[in-house]
ZAMARGU-4260 file (C-alpha; in steps of 0.2 Angstrom, whole numbers, plus 5000, padded with zeros to 4 digits):
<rodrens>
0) 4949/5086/4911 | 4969/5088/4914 | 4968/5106/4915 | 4953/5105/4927 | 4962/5094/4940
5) 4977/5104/4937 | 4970/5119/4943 | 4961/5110/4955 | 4979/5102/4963 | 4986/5120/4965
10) 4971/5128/4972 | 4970/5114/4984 | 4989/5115/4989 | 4989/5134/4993 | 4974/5132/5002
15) 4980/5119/5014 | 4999/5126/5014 | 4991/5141/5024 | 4980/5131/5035 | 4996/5122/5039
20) 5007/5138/5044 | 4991/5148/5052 | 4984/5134/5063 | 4990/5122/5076 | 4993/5102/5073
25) 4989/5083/5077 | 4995/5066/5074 | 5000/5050/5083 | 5019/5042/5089 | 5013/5025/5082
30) 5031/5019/5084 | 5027/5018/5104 | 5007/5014/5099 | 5010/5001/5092 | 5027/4995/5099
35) 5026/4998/5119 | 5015/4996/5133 | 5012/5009/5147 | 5026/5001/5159 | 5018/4995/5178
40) 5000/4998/5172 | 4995/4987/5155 | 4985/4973/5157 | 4993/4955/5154 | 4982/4952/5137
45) 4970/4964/5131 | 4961/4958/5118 | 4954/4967/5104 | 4950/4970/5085 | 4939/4975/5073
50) 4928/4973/5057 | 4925/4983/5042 | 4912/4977/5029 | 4912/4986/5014 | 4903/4989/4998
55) 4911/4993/4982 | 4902/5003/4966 | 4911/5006/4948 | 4904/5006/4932 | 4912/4990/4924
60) 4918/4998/4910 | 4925/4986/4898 | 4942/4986/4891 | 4940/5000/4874 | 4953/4993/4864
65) 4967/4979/4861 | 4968/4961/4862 | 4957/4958/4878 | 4946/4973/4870 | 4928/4971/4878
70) 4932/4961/4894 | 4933/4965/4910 | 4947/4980/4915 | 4959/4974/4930 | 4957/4993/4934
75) 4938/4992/4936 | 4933/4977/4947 | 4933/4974/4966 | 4950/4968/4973 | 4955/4955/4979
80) 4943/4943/4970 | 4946/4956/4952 | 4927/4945/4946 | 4917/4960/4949 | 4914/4978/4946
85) 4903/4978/4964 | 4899/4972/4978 | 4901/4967/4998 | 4914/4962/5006 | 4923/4960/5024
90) 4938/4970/5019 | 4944/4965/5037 | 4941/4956/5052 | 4954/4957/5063 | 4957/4950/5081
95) 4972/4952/5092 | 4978/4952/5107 | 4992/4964/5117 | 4998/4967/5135 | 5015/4963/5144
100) 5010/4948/5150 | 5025/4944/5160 | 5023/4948/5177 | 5037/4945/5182 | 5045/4961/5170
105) 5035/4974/5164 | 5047/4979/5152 | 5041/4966/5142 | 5028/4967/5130 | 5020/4959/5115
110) 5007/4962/5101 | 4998/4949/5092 | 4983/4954/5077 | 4977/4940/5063 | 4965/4944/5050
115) 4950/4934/5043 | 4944/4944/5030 | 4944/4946/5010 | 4960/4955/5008 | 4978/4953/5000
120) 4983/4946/5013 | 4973/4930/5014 | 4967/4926/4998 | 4987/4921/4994 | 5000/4908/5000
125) 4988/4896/5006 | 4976/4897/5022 | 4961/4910/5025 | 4970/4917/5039 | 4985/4927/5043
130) 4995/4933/5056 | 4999/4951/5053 | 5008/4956/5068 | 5019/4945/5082 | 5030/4955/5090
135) 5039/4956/5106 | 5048/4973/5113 | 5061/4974/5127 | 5059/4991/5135 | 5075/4989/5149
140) 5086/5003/5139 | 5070/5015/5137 | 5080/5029/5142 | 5090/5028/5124 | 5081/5014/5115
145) 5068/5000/5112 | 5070/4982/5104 | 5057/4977/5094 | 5057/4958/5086 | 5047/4949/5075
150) 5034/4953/5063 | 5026/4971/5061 | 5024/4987/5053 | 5038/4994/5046 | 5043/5013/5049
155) 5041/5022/5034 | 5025/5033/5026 | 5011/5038/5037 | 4999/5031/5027 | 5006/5013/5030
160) 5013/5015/5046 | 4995/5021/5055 | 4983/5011/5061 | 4971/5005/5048 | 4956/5006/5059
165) 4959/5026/5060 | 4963/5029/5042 | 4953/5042/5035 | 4949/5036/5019 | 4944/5017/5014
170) 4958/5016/5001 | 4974/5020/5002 | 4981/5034/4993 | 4991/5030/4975 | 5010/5031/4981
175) 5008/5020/4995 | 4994/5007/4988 | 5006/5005/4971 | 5023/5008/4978 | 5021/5005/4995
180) 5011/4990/4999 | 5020/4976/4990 | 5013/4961/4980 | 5026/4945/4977 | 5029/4938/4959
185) 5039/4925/4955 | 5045/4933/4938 | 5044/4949/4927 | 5029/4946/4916 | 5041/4950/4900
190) 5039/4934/4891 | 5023/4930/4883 | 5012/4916/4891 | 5005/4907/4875 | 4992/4894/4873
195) 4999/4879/4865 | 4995/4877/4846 | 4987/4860/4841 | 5002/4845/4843 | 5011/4840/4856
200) 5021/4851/4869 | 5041/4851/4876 | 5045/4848/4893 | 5051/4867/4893 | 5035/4874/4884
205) 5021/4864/4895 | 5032/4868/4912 | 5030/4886/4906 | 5011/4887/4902 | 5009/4875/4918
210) 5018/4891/4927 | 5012/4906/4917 | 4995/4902/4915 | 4988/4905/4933 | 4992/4925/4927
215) 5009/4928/4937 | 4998/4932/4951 | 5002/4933/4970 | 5013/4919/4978 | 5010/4924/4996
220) 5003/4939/5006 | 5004/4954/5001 | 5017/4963/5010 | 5004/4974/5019 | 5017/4986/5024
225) 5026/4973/5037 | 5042/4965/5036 | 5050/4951/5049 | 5065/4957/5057 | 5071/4968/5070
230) 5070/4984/5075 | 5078/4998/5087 | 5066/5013/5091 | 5061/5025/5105 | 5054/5042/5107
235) 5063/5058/5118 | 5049/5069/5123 | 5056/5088/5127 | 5047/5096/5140 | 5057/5114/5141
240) 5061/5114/5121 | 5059/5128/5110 | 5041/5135/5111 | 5024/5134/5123 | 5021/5115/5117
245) 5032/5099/5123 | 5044/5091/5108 | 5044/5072/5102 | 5058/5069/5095 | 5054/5047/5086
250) 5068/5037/5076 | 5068/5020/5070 | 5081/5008/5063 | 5073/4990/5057 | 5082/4976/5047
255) 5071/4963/5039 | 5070/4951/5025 | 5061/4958/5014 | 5050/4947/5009 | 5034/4950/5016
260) 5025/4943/5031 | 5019/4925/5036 | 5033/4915/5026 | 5054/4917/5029 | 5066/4924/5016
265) 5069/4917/4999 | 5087/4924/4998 | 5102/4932/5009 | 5098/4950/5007 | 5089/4960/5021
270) 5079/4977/5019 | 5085/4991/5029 | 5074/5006/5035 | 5076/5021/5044 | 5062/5034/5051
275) 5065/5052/5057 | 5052/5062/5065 | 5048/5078/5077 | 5034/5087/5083 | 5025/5096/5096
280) 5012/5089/5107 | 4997/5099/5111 | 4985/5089/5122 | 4978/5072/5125 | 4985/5056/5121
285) 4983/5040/5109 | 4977/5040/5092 | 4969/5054/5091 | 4981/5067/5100 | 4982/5086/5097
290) 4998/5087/5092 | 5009/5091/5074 | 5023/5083/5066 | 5036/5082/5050 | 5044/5066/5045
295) 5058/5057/5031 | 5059/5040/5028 | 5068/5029/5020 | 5068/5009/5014 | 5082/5002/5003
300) 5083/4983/4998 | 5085/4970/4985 | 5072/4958/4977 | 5077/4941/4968 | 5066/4938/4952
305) 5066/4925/4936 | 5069/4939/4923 | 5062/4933/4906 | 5060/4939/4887 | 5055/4934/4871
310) 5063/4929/4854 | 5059/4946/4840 | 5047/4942/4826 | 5043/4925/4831 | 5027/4917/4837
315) 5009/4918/4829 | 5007/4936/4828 | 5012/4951/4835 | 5014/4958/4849 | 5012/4938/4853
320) 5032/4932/4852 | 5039/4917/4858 | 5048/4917/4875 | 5067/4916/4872 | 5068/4900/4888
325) 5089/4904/4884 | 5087/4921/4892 | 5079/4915/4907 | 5089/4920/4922 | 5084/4920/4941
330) 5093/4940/4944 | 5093/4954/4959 | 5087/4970/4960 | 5086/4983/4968 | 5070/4992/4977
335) 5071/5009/4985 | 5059/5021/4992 | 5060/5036/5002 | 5048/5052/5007 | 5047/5064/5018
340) 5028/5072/5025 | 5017/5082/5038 | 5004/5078/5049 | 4991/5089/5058 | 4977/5091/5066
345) 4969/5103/5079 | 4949/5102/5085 | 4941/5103/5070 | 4954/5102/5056 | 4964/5089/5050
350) 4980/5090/5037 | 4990/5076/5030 | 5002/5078/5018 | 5018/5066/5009 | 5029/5065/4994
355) 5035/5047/4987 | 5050/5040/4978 | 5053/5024/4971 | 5068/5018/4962 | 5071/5002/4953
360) 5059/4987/4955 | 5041/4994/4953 | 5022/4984/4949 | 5017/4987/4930 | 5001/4983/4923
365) 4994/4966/4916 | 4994/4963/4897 | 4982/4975/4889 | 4976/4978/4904 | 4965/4963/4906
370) 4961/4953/4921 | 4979/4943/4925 | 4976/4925/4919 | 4963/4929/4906 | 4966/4923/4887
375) 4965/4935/4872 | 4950/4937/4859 | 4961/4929/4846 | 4965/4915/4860 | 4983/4916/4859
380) 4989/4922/4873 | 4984/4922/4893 | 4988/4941/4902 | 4999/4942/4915 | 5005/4954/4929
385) 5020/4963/4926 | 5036/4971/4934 | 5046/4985/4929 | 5063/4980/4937 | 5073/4995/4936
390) 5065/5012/4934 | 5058/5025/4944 | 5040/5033/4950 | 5035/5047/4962 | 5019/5052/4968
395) 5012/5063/4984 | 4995/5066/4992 | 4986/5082/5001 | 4973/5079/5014 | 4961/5089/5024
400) 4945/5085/5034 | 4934/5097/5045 | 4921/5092/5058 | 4906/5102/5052 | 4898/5091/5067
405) 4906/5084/5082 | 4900/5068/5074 | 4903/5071/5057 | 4918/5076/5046 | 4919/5079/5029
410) 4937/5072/5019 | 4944/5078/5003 | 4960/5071/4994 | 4971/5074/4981 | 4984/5061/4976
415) 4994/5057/4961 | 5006/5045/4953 | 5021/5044/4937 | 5025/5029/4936 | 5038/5021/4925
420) 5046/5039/4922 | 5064/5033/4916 | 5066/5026/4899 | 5054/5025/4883 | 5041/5034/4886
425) 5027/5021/4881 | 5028/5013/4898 | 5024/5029/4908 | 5009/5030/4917 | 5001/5047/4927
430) 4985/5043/4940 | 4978/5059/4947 | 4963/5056/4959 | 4952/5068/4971 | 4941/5058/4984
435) 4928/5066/4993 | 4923/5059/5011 | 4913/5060/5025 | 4915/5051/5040 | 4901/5047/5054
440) 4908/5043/5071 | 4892/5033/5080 | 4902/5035/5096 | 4924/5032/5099 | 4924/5013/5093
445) 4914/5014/5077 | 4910/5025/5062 | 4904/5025/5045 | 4914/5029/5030 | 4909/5036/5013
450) 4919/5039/5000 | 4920/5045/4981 | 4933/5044/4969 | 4937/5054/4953 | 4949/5045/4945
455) 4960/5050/4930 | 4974/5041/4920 | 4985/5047/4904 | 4998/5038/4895 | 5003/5049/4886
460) 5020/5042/4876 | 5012/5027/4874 | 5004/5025/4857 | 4985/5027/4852 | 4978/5009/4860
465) 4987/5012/4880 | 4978/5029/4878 | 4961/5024/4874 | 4963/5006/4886 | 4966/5019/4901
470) 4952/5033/4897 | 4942/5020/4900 | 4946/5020/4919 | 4927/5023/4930 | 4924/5031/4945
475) 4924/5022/4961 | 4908/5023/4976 | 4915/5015/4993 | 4904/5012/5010 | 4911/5007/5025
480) 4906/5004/5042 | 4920/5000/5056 | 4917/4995/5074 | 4932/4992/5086 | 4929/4981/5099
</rodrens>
């Protein structure tokens, strides 16, 4: 199957490389989207939002080997409830509001969205509903820049930084779901969570299985790809640049915390990220624009951790050793991303394309790749989520669509991802992936969404039981419908 996907990746790049030098090109400014309002003419509040019910389908192929062999694979159940191989859900349900409100200076503008559906970002760090977005921009130097303040999307990938509701697909593609969209742990997952043998427990060992039991999952939202902080912006449109077509020219500074959204900052660092972009505008306006444009990006921070480890050859049996509490340090590390993409589309074609970097901390799998918090066959031990903190991954997505009806496009994707690359080569992971898509647009506000994913993943350093846990990975069947309102 390798070779076939292989083959299939390079004759899908050389098709869409001359598509993207033969044609011309659209995409969205969603810095000024989703940062400014039309000065003089946008209403006070405006509200909006959206809902998007969706229906899951994988095979529920159990785990094939190790010490959670036959239960439930974290890579084949629904997120974020990880109980189920399928079902429905209300992926989002989103309300908001935005307009300048201030009367008195239309230079003023704010943007306000909470989500009430079954997602990352609600189902952790207590209460059913979130604020995703509170900001407030100060246009008065729009000439040479914008202030943004508070909590919103931070500049970076195009697949984070667009508007959900016109994302193409209903998943994410592999470099921005695993390296992108962040998930908050309060340690590593190095040291083995054991379930306590008959006789009676230290203070040390029951504060430990009090703490490692829940499966290191979550401790807040996930990080949904928003920061809090604040951000200089704007965008210079070129009317008599080089060629027939206008110019933008988009950049973006932003300092944050770097801790996610609806919660504060748990140490003194602060995120940094910077956004470059330029283009050519060839008609309309919004979201859905004619227009082309290349981007880099880049994000460069630190995260604070409990690092952990366990003791060699102790403990009831391998690879079940006990954790070395002596070792346990609260540390920092660091977490970098960066990429650099395209964006096109022009009347009945549409071209996305990006290539993702990450250096030092990066998500790793759960034990044996069970369910987090599940305890072994042999009952020794409860899986946990774990962390690589220093090591590297890269991954990069093609993306085309053509409207065989006014009403009707059909997607295909290609994405992959090598993750844990520096190192022994037991920890590397490689995820290719075509999806196949079609989208149905009822009328501009809503649509439906059908999507199927082939999904492959190797481990190919790693020794004979990671091999067989990972061919066991299904095939995915999503439905979505979306209506805007």
């Amino acid at each position: 199957m390798g070779n076939h996907l292989t083959r299939l990746k390079f004759t899908m790049a050389a098709v869409l490389a001359s598509l993207l030098l033969s044609a011309p090109a659209f995409a969205a400014d969603w810095l000024s989207l989703q940062g400014t309002e039309p000065a003089g003419s946008a209403a006070r509040a405006k509200i909006w939002g959206f809902v998007q019910p969706q229906y899951t389908q994988m095979d529920g192929t159990k785990l094939k080997a190790g010490p959670w062999g036959g239960q439930q694979a974290i890579f084949n159940v629904v997120r974020p409830d990880n109980d189920s191989e399928s079902g429905f859900q209300l992926r989002r349900a989103r309300i908001g509001a935005r307009g300048t409100g201030f009367p008195l200076d239309s230079n003023v503008n704010y943007f306000l969205l909470a989500e009430f559906g079954n997602n990352g970002v609600t189902t952790s760090g207590g209460g059913s509903v979130k604020l995703t977005d509170a900001s407030v921009t100060l246009n008065h130097a729009k000439e040479y820049t914008r202030l943004r303040f508070g909590q919103f999307k931070t500049p970076g990938s195009e697949d984070g930084l667009q508007a959900i509701h016109v994302h193409n697909y209903n998943n994410f593609s592999l470099p921005a779901d695993q390296l992108l969209l962040e998930r908050f742990r309060d340690w590593d997952g190095v040291a083995n969570c054991l379930v306590p043998a008959d006789g009676p427990l230290d203070a040390e060992e029951a504060a430990w299985f009090l703490a490692c039991s829940g499966g290191n999952g979550l401790n807040g939202s996930v990080g949904a790809y928003r920061d809090i902080g604040v951000q200089l912006f704007n965008t210079f449109k070129i009317k008599d640049g080089m060629g027939k077509y206008p110019w933008e020219i988009s950049y973006a500074f932003m300092v944050g915390n770097g801790n996610g959204i609806a919660r504060g900052d748990n140490d003194d660092n602060r995120e940094f990220y910077y956004y470059l972009s330029a283009g050519q505008v060839f008609g309309g306006k919004g979201a859905r624009r004619q227009d082309w444009k290349v981007y880099a990006w880049l994000q460069d921070g630190k995260r604070t951790l409990l690092s952990t480890s366990n003791i060699p050859d102790s403990g009831p049996a391998p690879p079940f050793f006990e954790p070395d509490f002596d070792a346990f340090e609260v540390k920092e590390f660091d977490r970098k991303r960066w990429g650099v993409g395209g964006t096109y589309r022009k009347g009945k074609y549409r071209l996305y394309g990006e290539y993702v970097k990450a250096e030092g901390m990066l998500p790793n799998a759960t034990d044996g790749a069970s369910i987090g918090g599940a305890v072994s066959n042999n009952g020794l031990a409860v899986s946990t989520f774990n962390t690589l903190t220093d090591n590297e991954a890269e991954g990069w997505y093609l993306d085309f669509g053509y409207k065989v009806l006014p009403n009707l496009e059909l997607d295909v994707r290609y994405d992959e991802l090598d993750r844990g690359t520096e190192g022994a080569a037991a920890i590397e992971r490689n995820f290719e992936r075509w999806t196949l898509g079609a989208q149905y647009f009822f009328n501009k506000k809503s649509r439906f969404t059908l999507n199927y994913e082939f999904r492959d993943t190797t481990a190919s350093g790693a020794p004979a039981t990671p091999q067989t846990i990972v061919s066991g990975t299904d095939d995915v069947l999503t439905a979505q419908v979306l209506v805007i309102f």
